[in-house]
N, C-alpha and C positions, 0 to 999 in steps of 0.2 A: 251492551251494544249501543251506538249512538244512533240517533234517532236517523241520519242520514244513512246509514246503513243498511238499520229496517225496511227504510223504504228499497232502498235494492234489491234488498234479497227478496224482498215481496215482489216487485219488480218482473225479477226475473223467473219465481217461484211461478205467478199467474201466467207467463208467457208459455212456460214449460207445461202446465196442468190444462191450457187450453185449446189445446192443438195434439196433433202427432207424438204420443210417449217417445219415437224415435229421434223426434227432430230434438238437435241439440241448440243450443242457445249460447253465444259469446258477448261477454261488455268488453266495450272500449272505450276507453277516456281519452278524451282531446287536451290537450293543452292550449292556453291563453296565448294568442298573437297579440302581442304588446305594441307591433308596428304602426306606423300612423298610416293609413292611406285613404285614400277617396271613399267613397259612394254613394249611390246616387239619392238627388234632393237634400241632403243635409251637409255640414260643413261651412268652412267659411266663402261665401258666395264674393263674386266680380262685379263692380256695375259697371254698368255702360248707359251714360244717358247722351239722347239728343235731342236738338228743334230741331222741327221741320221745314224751318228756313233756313240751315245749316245741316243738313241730313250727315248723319255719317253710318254707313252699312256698318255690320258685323263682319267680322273674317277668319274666314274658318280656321286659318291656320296660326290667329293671333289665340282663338279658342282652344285650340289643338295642348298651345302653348302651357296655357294656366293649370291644364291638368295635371301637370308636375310641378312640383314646389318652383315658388317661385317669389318672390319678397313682394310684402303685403306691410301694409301701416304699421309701425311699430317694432318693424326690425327683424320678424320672424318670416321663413317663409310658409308659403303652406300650398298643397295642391286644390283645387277646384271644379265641382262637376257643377254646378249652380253657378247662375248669371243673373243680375240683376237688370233688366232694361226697363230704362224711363222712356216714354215718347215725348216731348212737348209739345201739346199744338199748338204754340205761339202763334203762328198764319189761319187758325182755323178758328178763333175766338166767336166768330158771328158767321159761320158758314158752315156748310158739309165739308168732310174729310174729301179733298180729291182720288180720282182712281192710282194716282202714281202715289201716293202718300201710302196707299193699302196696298200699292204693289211692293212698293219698300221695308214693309213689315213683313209682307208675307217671306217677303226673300228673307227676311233675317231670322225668319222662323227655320226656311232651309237649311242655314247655316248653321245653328243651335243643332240640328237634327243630324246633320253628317260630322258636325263637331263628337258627338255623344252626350251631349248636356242634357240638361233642363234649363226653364226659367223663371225666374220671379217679375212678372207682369206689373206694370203702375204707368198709368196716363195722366199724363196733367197739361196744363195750360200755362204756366206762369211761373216764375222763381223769385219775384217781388217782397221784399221782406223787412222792414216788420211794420211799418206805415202804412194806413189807406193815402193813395188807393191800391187794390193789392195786382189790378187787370188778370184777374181769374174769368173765367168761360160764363153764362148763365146757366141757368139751366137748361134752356128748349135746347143750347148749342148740346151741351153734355149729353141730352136724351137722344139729341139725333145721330153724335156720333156712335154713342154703345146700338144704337137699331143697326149702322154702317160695319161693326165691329165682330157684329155677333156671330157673321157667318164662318169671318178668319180664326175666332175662338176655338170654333166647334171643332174646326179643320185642321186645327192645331192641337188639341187638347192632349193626344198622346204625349209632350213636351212642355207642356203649363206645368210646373211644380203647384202655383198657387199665387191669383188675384191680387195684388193690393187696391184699396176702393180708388187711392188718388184723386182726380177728378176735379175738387175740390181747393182753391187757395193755393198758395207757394207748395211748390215740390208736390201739390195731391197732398200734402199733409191733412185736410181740413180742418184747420185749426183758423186761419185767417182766411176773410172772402171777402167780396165786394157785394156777391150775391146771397147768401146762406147765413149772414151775422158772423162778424170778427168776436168770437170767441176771446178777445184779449182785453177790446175796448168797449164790444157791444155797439148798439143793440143787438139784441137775439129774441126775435119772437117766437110764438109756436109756428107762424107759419115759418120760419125759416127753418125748421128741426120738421117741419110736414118739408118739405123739399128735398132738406137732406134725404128724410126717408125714403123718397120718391127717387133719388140717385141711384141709393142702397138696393130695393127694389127691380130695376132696371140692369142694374149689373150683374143681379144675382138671375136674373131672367136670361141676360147675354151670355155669362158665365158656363160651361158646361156644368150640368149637376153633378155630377162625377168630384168634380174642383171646388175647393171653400173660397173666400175672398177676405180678403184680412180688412178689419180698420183700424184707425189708427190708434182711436184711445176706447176704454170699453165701455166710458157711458155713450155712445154712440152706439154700440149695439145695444144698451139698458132702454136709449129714444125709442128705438128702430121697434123692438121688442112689446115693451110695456106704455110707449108713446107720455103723455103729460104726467103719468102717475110712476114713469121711472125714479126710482130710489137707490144709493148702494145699497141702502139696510134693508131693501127686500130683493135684491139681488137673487135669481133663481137662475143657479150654474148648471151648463148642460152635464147630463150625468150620464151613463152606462149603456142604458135602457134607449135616451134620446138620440146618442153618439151615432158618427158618421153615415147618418141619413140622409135627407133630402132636404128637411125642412130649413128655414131661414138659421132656426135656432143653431141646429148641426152643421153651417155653411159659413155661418161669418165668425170668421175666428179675428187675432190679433197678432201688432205688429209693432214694436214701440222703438222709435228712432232717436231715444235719450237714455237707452240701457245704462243704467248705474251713473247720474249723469248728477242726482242730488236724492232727497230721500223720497222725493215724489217723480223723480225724473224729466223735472221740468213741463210738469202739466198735464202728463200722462195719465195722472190718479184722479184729475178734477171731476169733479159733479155738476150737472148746471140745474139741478130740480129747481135751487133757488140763483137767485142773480143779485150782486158778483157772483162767481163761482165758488165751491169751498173744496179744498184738498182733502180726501177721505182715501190714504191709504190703508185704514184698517179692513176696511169693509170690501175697496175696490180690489187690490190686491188678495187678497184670500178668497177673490171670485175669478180671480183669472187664473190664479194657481191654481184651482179646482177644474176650470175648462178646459185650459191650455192641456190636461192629460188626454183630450179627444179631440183639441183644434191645434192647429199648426201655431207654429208662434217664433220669431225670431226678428232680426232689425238689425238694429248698429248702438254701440256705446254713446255715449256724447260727455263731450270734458266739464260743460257745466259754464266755464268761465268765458267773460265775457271777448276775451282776449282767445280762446281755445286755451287756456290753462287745465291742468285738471282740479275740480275744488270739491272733489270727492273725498278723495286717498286722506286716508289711507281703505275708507270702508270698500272702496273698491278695488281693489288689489287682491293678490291671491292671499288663500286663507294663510299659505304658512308666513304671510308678510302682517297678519294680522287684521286681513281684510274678511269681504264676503261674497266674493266674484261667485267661485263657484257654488256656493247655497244659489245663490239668486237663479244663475242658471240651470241649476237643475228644479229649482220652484219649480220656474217657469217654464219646465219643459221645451227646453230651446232647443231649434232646429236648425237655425243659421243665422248667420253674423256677416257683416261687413269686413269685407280685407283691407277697405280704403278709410274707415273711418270710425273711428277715431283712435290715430297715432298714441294720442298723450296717456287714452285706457286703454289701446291694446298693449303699449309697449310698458306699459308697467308687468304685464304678465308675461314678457320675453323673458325666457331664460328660469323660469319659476314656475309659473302651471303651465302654460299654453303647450305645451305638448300635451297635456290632462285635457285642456279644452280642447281641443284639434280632435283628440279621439272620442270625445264624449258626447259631443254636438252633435244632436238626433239621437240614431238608432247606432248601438251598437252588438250586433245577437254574437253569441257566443255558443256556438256548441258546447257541450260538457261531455255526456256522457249516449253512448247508443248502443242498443242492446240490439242483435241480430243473428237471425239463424244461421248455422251451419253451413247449408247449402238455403238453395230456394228451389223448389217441385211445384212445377206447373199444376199438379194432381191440385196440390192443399192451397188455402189462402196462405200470402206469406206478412207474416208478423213482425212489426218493425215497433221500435222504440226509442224515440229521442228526445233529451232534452236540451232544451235553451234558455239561456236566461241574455235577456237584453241589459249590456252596460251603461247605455250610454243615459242621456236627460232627457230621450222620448221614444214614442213610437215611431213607425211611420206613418203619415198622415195621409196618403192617397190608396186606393184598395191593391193591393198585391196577396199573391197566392205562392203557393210552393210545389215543386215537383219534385219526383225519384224518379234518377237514368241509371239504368245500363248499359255501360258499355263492353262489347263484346272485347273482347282482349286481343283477338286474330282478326275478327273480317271487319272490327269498328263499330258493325250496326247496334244501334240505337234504339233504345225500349223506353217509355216513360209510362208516369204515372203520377196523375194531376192529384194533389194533397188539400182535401177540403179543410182549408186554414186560411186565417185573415192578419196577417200580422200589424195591420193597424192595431189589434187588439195585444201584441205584443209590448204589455207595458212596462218601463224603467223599475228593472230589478228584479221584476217578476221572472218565475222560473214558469217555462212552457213545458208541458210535456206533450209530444206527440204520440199518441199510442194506436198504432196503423195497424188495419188487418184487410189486405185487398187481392184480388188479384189484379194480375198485368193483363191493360185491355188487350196486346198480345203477346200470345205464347212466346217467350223468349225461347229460343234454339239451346242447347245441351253444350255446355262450355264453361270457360274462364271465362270471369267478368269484372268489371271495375262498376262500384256503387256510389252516384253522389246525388248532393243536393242541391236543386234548384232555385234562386227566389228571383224571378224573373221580371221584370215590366207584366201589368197585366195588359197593358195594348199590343194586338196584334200586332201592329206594325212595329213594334221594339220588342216584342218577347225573346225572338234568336238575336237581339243584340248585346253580347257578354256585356259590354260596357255599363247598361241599363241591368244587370242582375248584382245583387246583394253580396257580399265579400264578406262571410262567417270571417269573427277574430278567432280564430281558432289552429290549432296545428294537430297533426297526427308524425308521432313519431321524428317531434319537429323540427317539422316541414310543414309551412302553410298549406291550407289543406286548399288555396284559392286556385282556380286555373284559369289565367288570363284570357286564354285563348277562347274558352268558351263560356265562362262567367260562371262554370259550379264549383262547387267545393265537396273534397272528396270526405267519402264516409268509409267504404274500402277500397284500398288497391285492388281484394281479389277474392270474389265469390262464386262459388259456384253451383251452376244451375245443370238440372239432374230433368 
């Protein structure tokens, strides 16, 4: 017998020997949804950036729009529950943010909310590039606006996907400043990397803790971290044990805006221990591949060339074209990508992977197989067994939980039953098993029932919105097992309670 086997029949053997000799025991196997579709926080993400001396709002029904395929850089279309917004304060350089600046954020956060999105967050001052002087913010400007900031964060955070630091030089990249040391040309003091840190700090304090915050390259969290004695070769990656906590270390994840762009990505890999700076992809990379399994992590490609040529390809192309697209992405645990950029590497992957990437990007859970009783008797605990294995190149990276409904099959009413599980910890490849034994906090009523699975928002305020819950790739007798209408996914059409 093959080893996968054993474990079922064992499976089903302890289900049987633990409980009611009477109670009988059924498996069902799902079948794999191949389809490509949405869900929420990962996928190929929309931006929208503005200045605040050219405002331009969000609209809900341009948002509406993107959730259906819809042509994206490079030729392919794709659907979209992720948005990317930049603010610039261009006008706010040496001043407080005014009240109609935060009235216009806040409203665009409404807009995000009745759209059904989330978002990807990034402030900056400037898009000046690649010359000093670069008219980026100072500091005192940046610290007073995140204290102006912190209240519309909190108020929002049901809808923050996840932080980018921004703040910092052209686009919040911080890679170029006027203030913080131009990282290109220098100088770079320690107090300028004490500053940075002091940004880093202040965000992560405005930030809800609930939310990580991305930067841009990872010795920048090595500074933040380990301060003048940062090294890649003593790199110390968040691991298991330290994972989606509190602290700074579990909170600043990454973001790289030159995916597959050259073999360091255009600066992305740099070290600044010493000065000039020295490229240490061996060391830097296999410290982000190692974290990126418990921090959020996604961006946009970049062609490399000075011209936007592409002067990767072919290493960046899909592998059957003899590239390494997809290794890289699932390294690094990618959770989203740009639609608008860059044309020259996405569209080499039209029509060859990018349907593979579309569905792989983030989480993708998969039911397999679930073993369940006969009926279900309010008398006994009822026993449940499922497993999942996530397809895709991550977890999820904000806290979400799962629940068991029944639905009555005549009168409709409604039973649940909250599944102490964290599918952040749902990691790429990894097979979940749930092995449930509860009762219903109430008595379900004597009837036909339909049984499904929950993975909801865990904020209140988005939990009943289907939109905001989890789309198993999965089918039963198939037929996707998804139901639009209320965001679960069925486990059975029809059980019955005794």
């Amino acid at each position: 017998m093959t080893r996968l086997f054993l474990i079922h029949a064992y499976l089903i053997l302890t289900l049987c020997c633990c409980t009611d000799q009477k109670t009988k025991y059924r498996e069902v196997t799902y079948g794999t949804d191949m389809e490509e579709f949405t869900n929420p926080e990962r996928g190929f993400y929309r931006p929208f950036s503005t200045k605040m001396s050219a405002f331009r709002p969000l609209d809900v029904q341009t948002l509406l729009l993107l959730k259906t395929p819809s042509p994206a850089a490079g030729g392919f279309k794709v659907g979209s529950t992720l948005i990317y917004r930049s603010y610039q304060f261009d006008e706010y350089k040496q001043k407080p943010l005014s009240e109609g600046i935060l009235y216009h954020i806040q409203n665009d956060m409404d807009s995000i909310r009745k759209a059904g999105m989330k978002v990807i967050l990034r402030f900056t001052s400037c898009n000046s590039c690649c010359d000093p002087p670069f008219h980026d913010a100072p500091k005192a400007t940046i610290l007073q606006h995140l204290q102006q900031l912190k209240s519309l964060l909190t108020k929002n955070e049901d809808i923050i996907a996840v932080v980018q630091m921004g703040l910092i030089g052209p686009w919040g990249e911080q890679f170029y400043s006027d203030h913080f040391g131009d990282l290109e040309h220098g100088p770079v003091t320690d107090q300028h990397w004490q500053d940075r840190n002091e940004v880093i700090s202040a965000l992560l304090d405005a930030v809800p803790r609930s939310r990580m915050i991305q930067v841009r390259a990872p010795y920048y969290k090595l500074r933040f971290l380990d301060g003048d004695q940062a090294h890649p070769e003593k790199a110390d990656a968040l691991d298991s044990e330290e994972a989606f906590g509190e602290s700074p270390k579990a909170r600043i994840a990454h973001h790289n805006d030159c995916i597959l762009a050259n073999y360091d990505d255009y600066w992305t890999y740099n070290s600044y221990h010493t000065w000039p700076a020295s490229v240490d992809t061996l060391h830097l990379k296999a410290y982000m591949a190692k974290e990126t399994k418990f921090l959020v992590f996604g961006g946009e490609t970049c062609p490399g060339g000075p011209n936007g040529e592409d002067v990767y390809s072919p290493y960046n192309d899909c592998i059957s074209e003899g590239g390494n697209a997809e290794h890289y992405l699932k390294r690094f645990h990618t959770s989203f990508l740009n639609t608008s950029w860059s044309a020259a590497v996405n569209g080499d992957w039209n029509n060859k992977c990018i349907e593979d990437i579309k569905r792989t990007l983030g989480y993708r859970f998969v039911l397999k197989k679930g073993i369940f009783p006969g009926q279900i008797s309010n008398r006994v605990p009822t026993k449940i067994r499922l497993e999942i294995i996530n397809e895709g190149y991550a977890s999820t990276y904000n806290y979400r939980f799962a629940e068991l409904i029944l639905r009555n099959k005549e009168s409709g009413k409604i039973y649940r039953k909250r599944i102490d599980c964290d599918t952040r910890y749902w990691f790429a490849d990894e097979l979940q098993v749930l092995d449930l034994e509860f009762k219903w906090p109430e008595n379900p009523g004597s009837g036909k029932y339909e049984l499904f699975l929950n993975l909801p928002d865990a904020s209140p305020s988005l939990h009943n919105r289907p939109e905001y819950s989890i789309r198993l790739a999965s089918t039963y007798r198939s037929k996707p097992v998804w139901l639009a209408n209320t965001g679960w996914n069925l486990l059975l059409p029809e059980i019955l309670v005794i």
